[in-house]
C-alpha positions as CSV (number, residue, x, y, z in Angstrom):
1,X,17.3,21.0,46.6
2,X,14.0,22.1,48.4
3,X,10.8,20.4,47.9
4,X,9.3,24.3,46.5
5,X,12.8,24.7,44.2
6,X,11.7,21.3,42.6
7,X,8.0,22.1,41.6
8,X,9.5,25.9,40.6
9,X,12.2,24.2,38.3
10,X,10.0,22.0,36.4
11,X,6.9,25.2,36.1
12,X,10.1,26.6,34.4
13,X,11.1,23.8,32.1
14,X,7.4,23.3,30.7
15,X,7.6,27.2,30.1
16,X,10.5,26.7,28.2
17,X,9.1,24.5,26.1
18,X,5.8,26.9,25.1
19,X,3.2,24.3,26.8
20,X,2.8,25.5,30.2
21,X,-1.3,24.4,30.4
22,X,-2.0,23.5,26.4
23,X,-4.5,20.8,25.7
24,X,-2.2,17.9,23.9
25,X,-4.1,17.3,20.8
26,X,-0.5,15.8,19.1
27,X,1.9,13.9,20.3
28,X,4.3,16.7,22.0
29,X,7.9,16.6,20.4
30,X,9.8,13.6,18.7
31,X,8.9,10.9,17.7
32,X,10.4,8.0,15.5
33,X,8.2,5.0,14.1
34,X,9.8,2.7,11.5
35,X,9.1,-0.6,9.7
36,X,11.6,-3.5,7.9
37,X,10.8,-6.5,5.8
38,X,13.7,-8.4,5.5
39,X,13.1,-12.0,3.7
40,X,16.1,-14.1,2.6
41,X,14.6,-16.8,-0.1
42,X,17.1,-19.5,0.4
43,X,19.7,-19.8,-2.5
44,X,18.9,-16.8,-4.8
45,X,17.6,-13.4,-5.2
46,X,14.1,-13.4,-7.3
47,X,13.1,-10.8,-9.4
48,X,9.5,-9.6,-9.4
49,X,8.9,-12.0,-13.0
50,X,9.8,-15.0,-10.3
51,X,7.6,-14.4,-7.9
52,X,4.2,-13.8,-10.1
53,X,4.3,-10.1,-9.2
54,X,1.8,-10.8,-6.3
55,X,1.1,-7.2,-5.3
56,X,0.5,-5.5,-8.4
57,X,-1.5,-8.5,-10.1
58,X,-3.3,-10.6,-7.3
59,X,-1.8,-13.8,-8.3
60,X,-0.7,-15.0,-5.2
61,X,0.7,-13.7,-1.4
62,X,3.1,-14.8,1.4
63,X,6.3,-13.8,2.3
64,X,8.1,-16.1,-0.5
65,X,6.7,-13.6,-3.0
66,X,7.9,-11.0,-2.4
67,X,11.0,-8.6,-4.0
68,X,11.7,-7.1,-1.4
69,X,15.0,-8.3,0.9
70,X,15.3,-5.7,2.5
71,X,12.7,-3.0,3.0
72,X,13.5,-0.3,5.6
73,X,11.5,2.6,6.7
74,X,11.7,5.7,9.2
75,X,9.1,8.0,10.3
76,X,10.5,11.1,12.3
77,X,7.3,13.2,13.5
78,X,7.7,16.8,15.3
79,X,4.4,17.7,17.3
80,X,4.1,21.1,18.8
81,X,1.2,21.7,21.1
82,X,0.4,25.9,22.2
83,X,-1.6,27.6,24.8
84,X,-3.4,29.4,21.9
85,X,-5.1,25.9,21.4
86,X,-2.8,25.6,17.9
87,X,-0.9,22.5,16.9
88,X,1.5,21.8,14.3
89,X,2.9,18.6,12.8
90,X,6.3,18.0,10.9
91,X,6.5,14.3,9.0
92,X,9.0,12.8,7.0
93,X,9.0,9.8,5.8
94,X,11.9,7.9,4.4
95,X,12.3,4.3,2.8
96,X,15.0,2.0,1.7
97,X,14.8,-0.8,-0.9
98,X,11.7,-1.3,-1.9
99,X,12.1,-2.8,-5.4
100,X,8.7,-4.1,-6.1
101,X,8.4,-1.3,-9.1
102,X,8.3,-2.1,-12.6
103,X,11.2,-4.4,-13.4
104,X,13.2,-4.2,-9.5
105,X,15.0,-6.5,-8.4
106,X,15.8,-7.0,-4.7
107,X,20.1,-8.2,-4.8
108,X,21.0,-9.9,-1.8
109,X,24.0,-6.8,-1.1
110,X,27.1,-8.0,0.9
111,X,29.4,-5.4,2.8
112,X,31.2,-4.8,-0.7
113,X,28.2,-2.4,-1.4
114,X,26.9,-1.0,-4.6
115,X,23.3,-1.3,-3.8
116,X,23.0,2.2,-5.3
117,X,24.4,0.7,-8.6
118,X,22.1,-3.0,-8.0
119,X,19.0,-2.1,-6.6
120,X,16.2,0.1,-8.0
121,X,14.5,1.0,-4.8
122,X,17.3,3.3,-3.5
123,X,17.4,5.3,-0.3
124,X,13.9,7.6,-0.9
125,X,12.0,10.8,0.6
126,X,8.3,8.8,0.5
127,X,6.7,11.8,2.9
128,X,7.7,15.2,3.7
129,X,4.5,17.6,4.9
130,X,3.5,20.0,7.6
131,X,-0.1,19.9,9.0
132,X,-1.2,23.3,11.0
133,X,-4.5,22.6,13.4
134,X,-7.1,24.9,15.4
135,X,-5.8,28.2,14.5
136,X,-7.5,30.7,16.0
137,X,-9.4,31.8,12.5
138,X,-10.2,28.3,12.2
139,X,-13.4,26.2,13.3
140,X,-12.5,23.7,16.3
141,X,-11.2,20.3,14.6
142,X,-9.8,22.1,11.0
143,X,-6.7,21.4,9.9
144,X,-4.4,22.4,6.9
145,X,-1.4,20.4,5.2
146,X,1.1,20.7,2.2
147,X,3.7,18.8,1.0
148,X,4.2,15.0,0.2
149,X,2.1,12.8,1.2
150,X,0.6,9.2,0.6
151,X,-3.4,10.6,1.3
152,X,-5.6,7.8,3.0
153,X,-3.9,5.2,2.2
154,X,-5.2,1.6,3.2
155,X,-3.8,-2.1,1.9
156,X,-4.8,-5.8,2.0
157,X,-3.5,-7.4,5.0
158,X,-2.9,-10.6,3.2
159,X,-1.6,-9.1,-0.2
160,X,-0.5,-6.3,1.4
161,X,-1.5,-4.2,-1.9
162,X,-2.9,-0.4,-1.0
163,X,-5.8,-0.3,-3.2
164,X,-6.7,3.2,-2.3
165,X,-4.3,6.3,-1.7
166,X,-3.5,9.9,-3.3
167,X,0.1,9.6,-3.5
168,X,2.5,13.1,-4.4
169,X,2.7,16.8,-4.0
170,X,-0.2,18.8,-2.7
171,X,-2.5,19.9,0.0
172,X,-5.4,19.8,1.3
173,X,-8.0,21.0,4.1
174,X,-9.7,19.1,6.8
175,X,-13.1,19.4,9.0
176,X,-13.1,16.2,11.5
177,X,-14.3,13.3,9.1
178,X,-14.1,15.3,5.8
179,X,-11.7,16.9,3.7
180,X,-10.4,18.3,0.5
181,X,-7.6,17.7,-1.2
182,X,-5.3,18.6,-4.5
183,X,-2.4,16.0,-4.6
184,X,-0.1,16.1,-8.2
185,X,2.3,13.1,-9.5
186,X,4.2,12.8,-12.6
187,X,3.7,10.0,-14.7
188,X,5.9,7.1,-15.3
189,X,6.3,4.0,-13.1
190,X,9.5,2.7,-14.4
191,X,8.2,2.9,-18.2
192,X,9.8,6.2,-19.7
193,X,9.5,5.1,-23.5
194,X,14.0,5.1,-23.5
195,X,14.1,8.2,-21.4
196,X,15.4,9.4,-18.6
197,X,13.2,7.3,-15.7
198,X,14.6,10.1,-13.1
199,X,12.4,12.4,-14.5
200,X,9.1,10.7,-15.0
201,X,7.5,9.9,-18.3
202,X,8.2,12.9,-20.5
203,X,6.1,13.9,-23.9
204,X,8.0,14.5,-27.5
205,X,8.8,18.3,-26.2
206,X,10.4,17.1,-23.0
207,X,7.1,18.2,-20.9
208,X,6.1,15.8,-17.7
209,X,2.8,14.2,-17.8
210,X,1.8,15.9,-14.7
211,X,-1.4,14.2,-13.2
212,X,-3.5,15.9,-11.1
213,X,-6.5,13.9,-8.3
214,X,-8.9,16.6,-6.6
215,X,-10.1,14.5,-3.2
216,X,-13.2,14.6,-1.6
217,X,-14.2,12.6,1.4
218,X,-16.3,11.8,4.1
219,X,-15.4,9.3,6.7
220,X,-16.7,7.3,9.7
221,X,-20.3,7.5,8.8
222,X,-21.9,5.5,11.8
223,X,-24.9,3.5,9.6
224,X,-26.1,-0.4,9.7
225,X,-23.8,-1.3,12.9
226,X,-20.4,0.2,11.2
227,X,-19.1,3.1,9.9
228,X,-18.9,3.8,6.3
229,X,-16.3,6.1,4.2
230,X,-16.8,7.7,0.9
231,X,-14.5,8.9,-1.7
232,X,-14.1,11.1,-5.1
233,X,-11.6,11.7,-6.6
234,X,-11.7,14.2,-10.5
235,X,-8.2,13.8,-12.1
236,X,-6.9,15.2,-14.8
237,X,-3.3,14.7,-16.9
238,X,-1.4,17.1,-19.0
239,X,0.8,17.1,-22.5
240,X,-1.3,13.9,-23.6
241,X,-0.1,13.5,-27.3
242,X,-2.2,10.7,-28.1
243,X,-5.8,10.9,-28.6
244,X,-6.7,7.7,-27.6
245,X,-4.6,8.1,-24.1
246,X,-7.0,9.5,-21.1
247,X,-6.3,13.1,-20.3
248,X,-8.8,13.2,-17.1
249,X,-10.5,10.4,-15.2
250,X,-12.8,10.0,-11.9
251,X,-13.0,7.5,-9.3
252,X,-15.6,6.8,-6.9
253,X,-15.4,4.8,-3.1
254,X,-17.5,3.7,-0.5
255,X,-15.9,1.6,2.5
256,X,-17.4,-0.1,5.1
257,X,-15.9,-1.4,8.3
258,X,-17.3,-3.3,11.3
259,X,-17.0,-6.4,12.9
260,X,-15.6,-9.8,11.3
261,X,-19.2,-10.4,9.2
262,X,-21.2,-10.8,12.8
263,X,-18.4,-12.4,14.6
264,X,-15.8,-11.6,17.1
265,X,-13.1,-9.5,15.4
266,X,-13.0,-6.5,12.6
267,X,-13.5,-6.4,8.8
268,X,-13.0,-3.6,6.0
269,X,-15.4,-3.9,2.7
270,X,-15.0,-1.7,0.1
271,X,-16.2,-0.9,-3.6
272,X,-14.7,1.2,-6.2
273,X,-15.2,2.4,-9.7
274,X,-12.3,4.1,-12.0
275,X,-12.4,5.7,-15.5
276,X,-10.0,7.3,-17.4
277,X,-6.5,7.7,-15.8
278,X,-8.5,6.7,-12.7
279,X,-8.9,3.1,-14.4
280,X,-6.3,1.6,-12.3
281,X,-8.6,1.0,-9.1
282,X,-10.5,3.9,-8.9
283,X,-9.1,6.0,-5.6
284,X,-5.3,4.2,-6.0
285,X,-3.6,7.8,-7.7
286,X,0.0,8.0,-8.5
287,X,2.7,7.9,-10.7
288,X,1.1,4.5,-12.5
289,X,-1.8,5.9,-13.5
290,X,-0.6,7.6,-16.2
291,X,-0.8,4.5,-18.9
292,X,-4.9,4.6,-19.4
293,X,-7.1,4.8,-22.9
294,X,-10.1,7.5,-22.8
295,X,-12.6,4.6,-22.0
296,X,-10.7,1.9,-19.8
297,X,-12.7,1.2,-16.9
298,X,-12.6,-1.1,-13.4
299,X,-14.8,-2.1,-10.9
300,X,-13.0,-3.2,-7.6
301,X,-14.2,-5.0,-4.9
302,X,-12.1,-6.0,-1.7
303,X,-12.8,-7.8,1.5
304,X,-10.8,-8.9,4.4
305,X,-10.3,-8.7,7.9
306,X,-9.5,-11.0,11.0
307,X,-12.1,-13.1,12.9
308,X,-11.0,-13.9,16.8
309,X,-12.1,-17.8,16.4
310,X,-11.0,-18.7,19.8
311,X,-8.4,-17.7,22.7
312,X,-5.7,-18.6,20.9
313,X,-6.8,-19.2,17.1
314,X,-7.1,-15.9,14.9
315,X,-8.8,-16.0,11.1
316,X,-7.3,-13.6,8.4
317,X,-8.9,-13.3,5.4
318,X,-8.7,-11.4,2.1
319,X,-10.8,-11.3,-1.2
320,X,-10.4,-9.3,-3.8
321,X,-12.4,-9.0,-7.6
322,X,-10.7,-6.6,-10.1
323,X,-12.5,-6.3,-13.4
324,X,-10.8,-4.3,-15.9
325,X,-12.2,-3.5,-19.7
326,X,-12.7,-0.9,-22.4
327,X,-15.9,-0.8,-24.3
328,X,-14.4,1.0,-27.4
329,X,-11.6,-1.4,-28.3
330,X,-12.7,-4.5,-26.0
331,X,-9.0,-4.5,-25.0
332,X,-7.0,-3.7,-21.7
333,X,-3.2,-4.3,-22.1
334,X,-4.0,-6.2,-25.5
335,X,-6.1,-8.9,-24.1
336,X,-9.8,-9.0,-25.9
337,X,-12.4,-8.9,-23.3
338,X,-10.1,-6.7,-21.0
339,X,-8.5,-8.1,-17.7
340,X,-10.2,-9.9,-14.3
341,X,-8.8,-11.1,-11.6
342,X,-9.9,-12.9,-8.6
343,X,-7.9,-13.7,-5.6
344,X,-8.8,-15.2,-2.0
345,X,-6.4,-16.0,0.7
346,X,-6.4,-17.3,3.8
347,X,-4.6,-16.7,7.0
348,X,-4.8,-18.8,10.3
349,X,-2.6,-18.2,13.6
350,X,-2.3,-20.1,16.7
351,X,-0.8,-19.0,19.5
352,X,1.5,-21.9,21.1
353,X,2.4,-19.8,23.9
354,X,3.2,-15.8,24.3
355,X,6.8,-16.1,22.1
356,X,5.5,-18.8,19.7
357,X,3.1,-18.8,17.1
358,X,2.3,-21.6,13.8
359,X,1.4,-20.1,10.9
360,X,-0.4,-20.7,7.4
361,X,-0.6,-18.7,4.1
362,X,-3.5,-20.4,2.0
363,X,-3.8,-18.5,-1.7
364,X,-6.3,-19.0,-4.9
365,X,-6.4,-16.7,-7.6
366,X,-7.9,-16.9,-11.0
367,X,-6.5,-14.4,-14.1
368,X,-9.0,-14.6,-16.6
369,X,-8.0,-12.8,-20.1
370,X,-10.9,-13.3,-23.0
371,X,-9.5,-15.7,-25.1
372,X,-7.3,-18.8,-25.1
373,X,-3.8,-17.9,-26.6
374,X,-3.5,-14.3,-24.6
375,X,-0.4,-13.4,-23.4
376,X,1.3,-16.3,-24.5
377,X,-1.0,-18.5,-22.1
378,X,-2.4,-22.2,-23.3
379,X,-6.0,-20.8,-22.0
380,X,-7.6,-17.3,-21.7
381,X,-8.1,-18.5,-17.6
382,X,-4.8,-19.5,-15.5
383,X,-5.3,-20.7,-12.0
384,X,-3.1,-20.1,-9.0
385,X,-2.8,-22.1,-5.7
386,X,0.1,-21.9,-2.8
387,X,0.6,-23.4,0.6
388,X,2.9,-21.9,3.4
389,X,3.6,-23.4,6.6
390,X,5.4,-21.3,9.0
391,X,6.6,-21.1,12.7
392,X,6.4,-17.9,14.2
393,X,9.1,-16.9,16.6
394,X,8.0,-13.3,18.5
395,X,8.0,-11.2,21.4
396,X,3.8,-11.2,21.2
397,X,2.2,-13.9,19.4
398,X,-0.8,-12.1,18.2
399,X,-2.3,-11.8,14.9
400,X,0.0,-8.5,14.5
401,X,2.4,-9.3,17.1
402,X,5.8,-7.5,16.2
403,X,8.5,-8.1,15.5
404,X,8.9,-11.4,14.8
405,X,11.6,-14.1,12.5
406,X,9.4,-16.5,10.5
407,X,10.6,-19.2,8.8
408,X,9.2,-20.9,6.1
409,X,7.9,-23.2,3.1
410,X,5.9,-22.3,0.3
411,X,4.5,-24.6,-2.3
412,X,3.3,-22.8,-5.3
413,X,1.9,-23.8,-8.4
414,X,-0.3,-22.5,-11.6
415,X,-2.1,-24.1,-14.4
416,X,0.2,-22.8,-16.8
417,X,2.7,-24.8,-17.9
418,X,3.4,-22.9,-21.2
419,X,4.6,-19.7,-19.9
420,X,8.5,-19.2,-18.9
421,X,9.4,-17.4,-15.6
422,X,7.2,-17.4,-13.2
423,X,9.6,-19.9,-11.3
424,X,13.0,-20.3,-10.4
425,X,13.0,-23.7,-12.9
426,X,10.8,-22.2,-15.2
427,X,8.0,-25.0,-14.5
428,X,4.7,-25.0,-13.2
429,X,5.2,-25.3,-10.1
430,X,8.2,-24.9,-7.2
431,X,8.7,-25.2,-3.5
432,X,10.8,-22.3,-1.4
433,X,12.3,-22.5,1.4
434,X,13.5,-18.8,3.6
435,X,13.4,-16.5,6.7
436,X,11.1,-13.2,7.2
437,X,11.8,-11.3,9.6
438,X,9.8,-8.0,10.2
439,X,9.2,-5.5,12.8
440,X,7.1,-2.6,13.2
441,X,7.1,0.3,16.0
């Protein structure tokens, strides 16, 4: 073929696909992102009451805690680009067998099958939305989306809990930085009261307990050598039968982000307030927010991030403060004096060479319920502490290096030696012994 037939052909292909000369402002065509947490605690599958339900209740962190054998998910993204200066997005999320919900259990599956029958965190739809940008009515840098969504979402890196998101069915408008949202969930994390779970948490008619979070945010103010985000979120819930349940709730954020506290490296702060059927950190709306009293409240306060120490040492760290409480009835969950919970956690790396990696997981959390006796505890305060040790085999042995097999030891204990389950020997203490793997891409 000719040198000119060559340039002529390809003119012809970008024609084709409606390009020719647009300003990328997406990712043009497919793309495919995924994510897996696969963790094999040696000897036996642990429920989430055997491994002190680290996520949802800041008690402790590390790979041995977790539910979750074999989390898998899939990101397929369609980005169209067009002369007209438009762009459209297409994503769909989808997610397999993550069982950390209310009473999973991750079964360690053979090639007999029947996870559908074994496992509560089944083959799921987690996003499906499209998002149209710069059309030619809008202002430069406006976008509009609808559909599923999880909404700003952002999580611990040691806990890995997301202590802000809008997760459900909705949409919303964005300017740059800012944007407005209307994102709707059905209530019911597990806990249908004997019903169907399938369909939520239903009242005595059959009606859903549809919650509703109205978004507004700012983000990436540039203020006192960072940038700081802002959040609101009004919420409402309908077919509350109970007068004492919350019908509407708000939350309130502010986030800041900058360097690792004045040293090398990057740090996220943030502080939120919840009331209402917002109680449950403020900005985190979903499906579990449903279970609230008119005057629950929290204040939440998170802090972590990772400090580059040295060439080859990296610092992660995590704290976290959660005080929950109700002024009317001095309860939360039917503890007097409501619910706090402390956690810090610690995270060195050391990079051996490029492919290697040692690793530690260094935990201390503090429940603290009102009064001795409390949920069956010997004091109202219970103490947390665990050790893990881990060598790091990876393709890039950096702080997030991915993917990467990890072996490991955990040694976990608590002050509680009066309250059954929390280990595999129902004791106060244990020592595990597995394999993580993980990727991300």
């Amino acid at each position: 073929m000719k040198k000119v037939s060559v340039i002529a052909a390809a003119v012809a292909t970008t024609l084709a696909a409606g390009s020719a000369f647009a300003e990328d402002k997406v990712n043009q065509g497919w793309q495919v992102n995924g994510y897996a947490h696969l963790l094999y605690n040696v000897g036996e599958s642990l429920d989430n009451k055997r491994t002190w339900e680290n996520r949802r209740d800041y008690r402790a962190a590390g790979a041995a805690f977790s539910a979750n054998p074999n989390q898998v998910e899939f990101t397929v993204t369609r980005g169209d680009n067009y002369e007209n200066g438009a762009w459209s997005k297409y994503v769909l999320k989808t997610e397999y067998g993550n069982n950390e919900g209310k009473n999973g259990r991750g079964y360690y599956t053979s090639s007999g099958g029947n996870e559908g029958h074994l496992e509560t965190g089944q083959l799921e739809f987690k996003e499906a939305y499209v998002e149209l940008g710069d059309l030619s009515f809008f202002t430069e840098g406006t976008s509009i989306w609808a559909g599923k969504r999880y909404l700003n979402r952002q999580a611990g890196i040691i806990t890995k809990e997301f202590w802000k998101q809008s997760a459900g069915l909705g949409a919303g408008v964005q300017y740059d930085n800012m944007g407005l949202a209307v994102v709707s969930a059905d209530a019911g994390d597990g806990a249908c009261n004997g019903q169907n779970c399938k369909n939520g948490e239903l009242d005595s008619n059959g009606n859903s307990k549809t919650m509703t979070s109205v978004d507004l945010y700012y983000y990436g103010l540039e203020a006192l050598g960072g940038k700081f985000d802002f959040d609101i979120k009004i919420q409402s819930r309908t077919n509350v039968e109970n007068p004492d349940n919350a019908d509407d709730g708000v939350g309130l954020a502010v986030t800041y982000s900058s360097s690792f506290y004045g040293l090398d490296g990057w740090s996220t702060t943030a502080l939120t307030y919840g009331k209402g059927i917002s109680a449950t950190k403020g900005v985190n709306f979903g499906s579990w927010n449903g279970g609230w009293d008119k005057d629950d409240e929290s204040l939440f306060f998170t802090s972590y991030g990772v400090a580059n120490a040295t060439d080859n040492l990296q610092i992660g760290t995590e704290l976290v403060y959660w005080d929950l409480n109700n002024d009317r009835t001095d309860s939360v969950w039917g503890s007097k004096d409501g619910v706090t919970r402390a956690f810090f956690g610690v995270t060195p790396s050391y990079k051996v060479n490029d492919n290697f990696r040692m690793e530690a997981v260094l935990t201390y959390a503090r429940e603290m319920l009102g009064e001795d006796g409390a949920w069956g505890r010997e004091k109202a305060d219970t103490n947390f502490y665990t050790a893990t040790l881990a060598p790091v085999f990876t393709v890039n042995a950096d702080y997030w290096g991915r993917p990467q097999i990890k072996p490991y030891i955990t040694y976990m204990k608590s002050s509680d030696s009066n309250y059954d389950g929390w280990t595999t020997n129902n004791d106060d203490s244990e020592t595990r012994f597995g394999v993580e793997a993980e990727i991300w891409f």
